[in-house]
N, C-alpha and C positions, 0 to 999 in steps of 0.2 A: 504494500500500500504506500500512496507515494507520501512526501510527508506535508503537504499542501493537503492530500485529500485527507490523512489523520489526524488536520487543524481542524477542518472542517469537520468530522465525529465530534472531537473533543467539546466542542462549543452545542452539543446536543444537552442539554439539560437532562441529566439524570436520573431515573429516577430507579430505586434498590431492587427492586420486582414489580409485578403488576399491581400490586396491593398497595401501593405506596400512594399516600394521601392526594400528592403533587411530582408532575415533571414526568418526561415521557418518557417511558421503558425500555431502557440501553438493549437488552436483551433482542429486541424485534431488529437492529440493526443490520446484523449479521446474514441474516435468514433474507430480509427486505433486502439489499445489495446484492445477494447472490444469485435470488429470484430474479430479480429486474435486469441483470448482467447479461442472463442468459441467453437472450436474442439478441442483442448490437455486437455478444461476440461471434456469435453465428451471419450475422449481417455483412459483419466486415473481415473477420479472417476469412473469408473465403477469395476476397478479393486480389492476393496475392497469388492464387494457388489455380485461377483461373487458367493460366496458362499453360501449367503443367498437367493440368487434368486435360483439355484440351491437346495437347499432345500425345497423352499417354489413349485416348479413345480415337484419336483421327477426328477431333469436332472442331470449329471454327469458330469463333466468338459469340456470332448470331444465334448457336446451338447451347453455349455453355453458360449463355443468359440466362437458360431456364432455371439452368441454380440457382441462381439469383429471386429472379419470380416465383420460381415455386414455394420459397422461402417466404417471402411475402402473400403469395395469394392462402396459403394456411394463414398464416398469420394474422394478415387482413380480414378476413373471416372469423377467424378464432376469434382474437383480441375482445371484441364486444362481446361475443358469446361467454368468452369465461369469464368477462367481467361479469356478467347478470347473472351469471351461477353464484359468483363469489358474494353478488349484496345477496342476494336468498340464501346462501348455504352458510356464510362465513368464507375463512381464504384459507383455512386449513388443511382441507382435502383434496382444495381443487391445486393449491399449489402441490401436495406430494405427487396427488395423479400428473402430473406437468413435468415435472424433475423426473419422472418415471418414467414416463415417455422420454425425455430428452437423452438419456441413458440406453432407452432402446436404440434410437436413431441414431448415435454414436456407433453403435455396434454394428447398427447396417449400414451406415456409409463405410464405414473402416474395411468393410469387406466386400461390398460394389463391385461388382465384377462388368459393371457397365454402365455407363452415361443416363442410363433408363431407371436403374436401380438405384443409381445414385441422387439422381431428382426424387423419387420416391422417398429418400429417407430424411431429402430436404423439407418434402411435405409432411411425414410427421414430425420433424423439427420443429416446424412452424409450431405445430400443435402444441407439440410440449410446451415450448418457451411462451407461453400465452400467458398463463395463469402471475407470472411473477410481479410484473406493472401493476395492473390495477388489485394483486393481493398487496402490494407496498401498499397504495395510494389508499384502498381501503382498512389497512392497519393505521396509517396517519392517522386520517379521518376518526377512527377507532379512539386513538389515543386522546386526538384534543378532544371527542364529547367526553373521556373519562376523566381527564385533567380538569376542563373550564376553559383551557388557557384558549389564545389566538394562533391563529394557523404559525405550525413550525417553519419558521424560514432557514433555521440550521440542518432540520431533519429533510426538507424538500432540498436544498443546495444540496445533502449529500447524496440523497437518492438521482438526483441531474449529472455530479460528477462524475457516481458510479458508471453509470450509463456513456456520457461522452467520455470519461477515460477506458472505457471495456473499447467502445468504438473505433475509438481512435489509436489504440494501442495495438486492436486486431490487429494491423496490415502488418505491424511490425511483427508481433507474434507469429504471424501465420507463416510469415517467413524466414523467421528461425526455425518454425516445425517442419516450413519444407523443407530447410536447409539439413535438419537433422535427420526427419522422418519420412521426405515425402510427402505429396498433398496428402496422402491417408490420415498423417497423423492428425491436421488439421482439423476431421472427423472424428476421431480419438480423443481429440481434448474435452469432448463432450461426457465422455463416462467418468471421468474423475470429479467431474464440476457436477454431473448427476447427483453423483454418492453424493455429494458436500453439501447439495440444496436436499436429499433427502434425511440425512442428518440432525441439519439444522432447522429445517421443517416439521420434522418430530418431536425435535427438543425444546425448541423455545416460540413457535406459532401457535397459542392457544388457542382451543376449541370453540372461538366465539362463535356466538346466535350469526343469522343473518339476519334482513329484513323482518323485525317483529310482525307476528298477522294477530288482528285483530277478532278473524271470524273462525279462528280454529283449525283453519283448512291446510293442508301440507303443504311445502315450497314447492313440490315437483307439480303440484295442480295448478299452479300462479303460472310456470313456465309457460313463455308462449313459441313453442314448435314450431306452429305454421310462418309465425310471425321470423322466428328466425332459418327457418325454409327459404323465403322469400327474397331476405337481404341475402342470403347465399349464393342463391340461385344470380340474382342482379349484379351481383360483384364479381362471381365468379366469370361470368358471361363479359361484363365491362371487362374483367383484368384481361380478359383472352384476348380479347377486342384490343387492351393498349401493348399486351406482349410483343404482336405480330402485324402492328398496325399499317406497317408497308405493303402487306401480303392482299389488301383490299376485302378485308373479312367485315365489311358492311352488314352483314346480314346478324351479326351478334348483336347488333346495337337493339334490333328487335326484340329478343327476350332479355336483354337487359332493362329497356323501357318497359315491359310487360310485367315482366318479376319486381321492377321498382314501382311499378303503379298497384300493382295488388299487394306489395307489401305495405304502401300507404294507406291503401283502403283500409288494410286490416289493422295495421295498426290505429284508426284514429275510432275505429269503431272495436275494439277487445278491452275489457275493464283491465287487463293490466297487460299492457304493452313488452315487446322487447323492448323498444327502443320508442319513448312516446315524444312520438314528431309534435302533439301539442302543446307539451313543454317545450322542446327543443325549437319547434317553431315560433316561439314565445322570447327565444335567448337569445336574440339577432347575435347578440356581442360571444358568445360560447361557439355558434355556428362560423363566425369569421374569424375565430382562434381555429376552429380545425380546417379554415380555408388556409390561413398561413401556413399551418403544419403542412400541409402538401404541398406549398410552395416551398417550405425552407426544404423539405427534406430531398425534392427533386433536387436542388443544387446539390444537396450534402452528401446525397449518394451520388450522384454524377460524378463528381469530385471521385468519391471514394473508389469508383470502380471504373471509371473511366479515365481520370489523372492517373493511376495506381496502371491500368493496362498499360497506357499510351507509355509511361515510361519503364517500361518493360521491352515493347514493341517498336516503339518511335525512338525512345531516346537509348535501347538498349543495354538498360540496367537488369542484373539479375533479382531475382524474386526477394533474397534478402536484401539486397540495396533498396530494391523499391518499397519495401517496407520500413526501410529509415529516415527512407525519406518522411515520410508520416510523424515522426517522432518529435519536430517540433511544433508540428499541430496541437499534438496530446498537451505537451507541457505547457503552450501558450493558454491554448482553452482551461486548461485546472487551474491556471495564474488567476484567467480572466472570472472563470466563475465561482475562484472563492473569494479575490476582490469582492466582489460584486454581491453575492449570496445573500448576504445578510440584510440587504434592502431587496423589499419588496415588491416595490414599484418596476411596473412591467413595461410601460410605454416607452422609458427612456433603455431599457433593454434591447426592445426589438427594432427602434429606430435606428442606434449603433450596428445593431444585427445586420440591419440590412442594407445599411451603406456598406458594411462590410463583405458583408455577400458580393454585393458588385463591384469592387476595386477587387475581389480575387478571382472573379469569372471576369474582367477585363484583363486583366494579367495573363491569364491563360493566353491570350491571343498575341502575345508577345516571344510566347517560346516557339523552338523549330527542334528539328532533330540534332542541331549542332547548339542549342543552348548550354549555356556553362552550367556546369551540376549544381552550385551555388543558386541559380535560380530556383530552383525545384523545393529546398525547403523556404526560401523566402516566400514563395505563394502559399506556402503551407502555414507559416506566422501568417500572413495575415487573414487565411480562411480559420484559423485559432479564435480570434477574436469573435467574430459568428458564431461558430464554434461553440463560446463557450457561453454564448449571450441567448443566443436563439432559445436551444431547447428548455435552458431554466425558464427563461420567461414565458415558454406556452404551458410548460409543465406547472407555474403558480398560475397563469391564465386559468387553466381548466379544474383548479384546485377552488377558487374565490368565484368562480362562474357558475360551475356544475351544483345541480341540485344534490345535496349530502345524500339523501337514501338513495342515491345512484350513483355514487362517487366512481365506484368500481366499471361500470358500462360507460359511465362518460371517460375515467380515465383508458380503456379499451379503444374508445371512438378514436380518442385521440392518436392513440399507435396504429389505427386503421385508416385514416388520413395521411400520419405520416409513412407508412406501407406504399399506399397510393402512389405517393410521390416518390417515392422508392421504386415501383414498379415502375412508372413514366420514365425513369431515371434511365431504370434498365431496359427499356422500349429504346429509347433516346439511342444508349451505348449499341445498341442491335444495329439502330440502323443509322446510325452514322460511321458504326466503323465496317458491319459486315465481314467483310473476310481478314482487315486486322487492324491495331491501331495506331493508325498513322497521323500524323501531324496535319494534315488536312481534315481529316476527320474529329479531331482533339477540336480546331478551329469552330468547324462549325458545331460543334456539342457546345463550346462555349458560347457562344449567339444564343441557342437556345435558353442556356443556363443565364444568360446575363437578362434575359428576358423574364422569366421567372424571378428574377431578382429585383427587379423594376418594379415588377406587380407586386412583389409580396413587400416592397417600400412601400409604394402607393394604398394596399390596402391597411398599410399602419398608418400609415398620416390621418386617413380621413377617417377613421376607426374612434369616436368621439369619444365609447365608453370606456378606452384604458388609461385616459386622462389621472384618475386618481384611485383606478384598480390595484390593489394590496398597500394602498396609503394608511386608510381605515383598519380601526382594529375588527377584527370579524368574527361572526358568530360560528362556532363549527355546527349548527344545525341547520345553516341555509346561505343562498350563496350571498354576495354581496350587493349591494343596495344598489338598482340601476344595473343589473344583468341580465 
């Protein structure tokens, strides 16, 4: 742990066990960062190892994408779904089932004996690493109604760090493992980090209630199936549609608008909702934090798995170089988001975000194949600063927005936006590089990415309600005044 992120723990107010009168429950720490790790390291060690998989199958970039997406389109799907399990169940069970899965799927990539099976184990990846986000965000939530106190902004800062330093550390990691073990191993790091989340999920995750019912009736009756049938169906159908959107597969967009129109229906008419658009339709300002999210994250994976290719391919670094290159990303973005943590205030977060975003998608357009390697981590400081601004500030966004009895689905929504843009990301890298990554192609990814970056300014400026979003001290049973 680095020692930026164990300033950041330390300043979590304490408190001896869960019995304790005052101050949040050191103990959920451990279990909450390892949970929430689990998919940004899955996200991004891959990205280094794309090439060598790719060679060891005979597949070409456009093919080895689906790693990428498959990882997402689980995910994206998941995410909400095992949030609304977690407010009805508690996060107990559904995080061990998660770690549990994620320990299978380690074991089946590790022994992939093909490009086929290896996507396969990316999608129950997805699954597994679902549950860990929104069982964190619903442990928060958890603690501050037991305490009284006001939303943790030390506990939220380290749950953001975890997350961009697992991120942003993958590429490096991922390419030590290949250096040592092989893309396989990079699949392998999955069983050890299993056990660890099952473990500590055992040990220190109490068996809390979910959503109290009032009429007596069991959680699994509350569940709405059809209702998340629906978004399934509509997402999976859009994500195919953005996977291979060169391909002219028009005709998805059909049961993607069908399966999104009857899941509206059904939701606005089912006494309890997956996902209730009345409310949500009600939160303009929660609906336009998860419009960002899919903006920032379109860049941040671009970046990730595109910049990380290109200087493999274009600029001819090997798989561990090109993952050191990433290393002062990691440590810029920790600088910048334990700076920063401890204010709460969001607007002034994502406005810096996003100028930031765009002086490092303008940079990009500055390197060629013969750039000096000195340039390589200097756009990586300055994609740091984003970096370490963006996520914390959507991640309190959707903390002080989101209705409390649903902390869990809304924090879900929000890794299912940013999925999204992750998938776009990886549509993007498909087709602009095709058969490899060359400096022409790097070019125009950045046009796109600098365009995304323009919008997701744009929709911060004129965004009126984060003016004085986590200024206020706030109630943990409901979100903030004016969301």
């Amino acid at each position: 742990m680095s020692t930026a992120l164990t300033r950041v723990v330390r300043r979590w107010r304490p408190g001896r066990d869960r019995d304790s009168e005052s101050g949040f429950d050191r103990r959920l720490l451990a279990p909450m960062m390892t949970g929430a790790a689990l998919n940004p390291v899955n996200s991004s060690i891959i990205s280094v190892s794309l090439v060598p998989i790719g060679a060891a199958f005979g597949a070409p970039p456009a093919e080895t994408a689906w790693l990428i997406s498959a990882l997402y389109l689980a995910t994206a799907i998941g995410q909400p779904v095992m949030g609304r399990l977690i407010d009805l169940f508690g996060p107990r069970r559904l995080f061990l089932t998660g770690a549990a899965l994620t320990g299978v799927a380690g074991v089946v990539g590790m022994l992939a004996p093909s490009l086929g099976v290896l996507v396969a184990a990316r999608v129950l990846l997805g699954f597994g690493t679902c549950a860990g986000y929104p069982a964190a965000m619903y442990l928060i939530r958890s603690e501050a109604r037991r305490t009284g106190e006001k939303s943790p902004a030390a506990v939220l800062t380290a749950l953001a760090v975890t997350t961009q330093t697992i991120a942003v550390v993958g590429p490096s990691l991922g390419g030590l493992l290949v250096g040592v073990g092989g893309w396989r191993a990079t699949l392998a790091v999955n069983i050890p980090l299993a056990l660890l989340g099952l473990y500590l999920g055992a040990r220190r995750i109490p068996a809390l209630p979910g959503t109290a019912r009032t009429d007596g009736r069991h959680p699994l009756r509350s569940l709405d199936l059809p209702g998340m049938g629906l978004f399934a169906v509509a997402l999976l159908c859009l994500l195919l549609f953005l996977m291979d959107i060169g391909s002219g597969a028009w005709y998805l967009l059909v049961p993607t608008l069908a399966a999104g129109a009857g899941f509206a229906w059904r939701e606005l008419r089912t006494e309890e909702p997956f996902i209730d658009v009345r409310v949500l339709g009600g939160n303009l300002p929660l609906v336009a934090t998860y419009g960002r999210a899919l903006l920032c994250y379109v860049v941040t994976y671009a970046f990730l798995y595109g910049f990380t290719q290109w200087t493999e391919q274009g600029r001819g670094l090997s798989a561990s170089q090109a993952g050191l290159v990433q290393l002062p990303l990691f440590a810029t973005a920790i600088v910048v988001s334990t700076l920063t943590g401890r204010r709460q205030a969001v607007r002034g977060k994502l406005l810096a975000g996003a100028v930031g975003q765009v002086a490092a998608c303008a940079l990009l357009l500055l390197l060629s194949d013969g750039s000096p390697v000195w340039m390589l981590p200097a756009v990586m400081i300055v994609l740091g600063v984003p970096q370490g601004l963006n996520s914390l500030a959507l991640q309190n966004a959707v903390y002080h927005q989101a209705d409390a009895e649903r902390i869990g689905s809304s924090a879900g929504l929000l890794r299912t936006f940013g999925y999204l843009g992750a998938i776009t990301a990886s549509a993007a890298n498909g087709a602009f590089f095709d058969q490899r990554a060359d400096t022409g192609g790097l070019h125009h990814l950045a046009w796109f990415m600098l365009a995304a970056s323009v919008l997701f300014l744009v929709l911060t400026v004129v965004d009126r309600s984060l003016r004085h979003l986590g200024e206020k001290s706030e109630n943990p049973e409901k979100p903030e005044e004016g969301s």
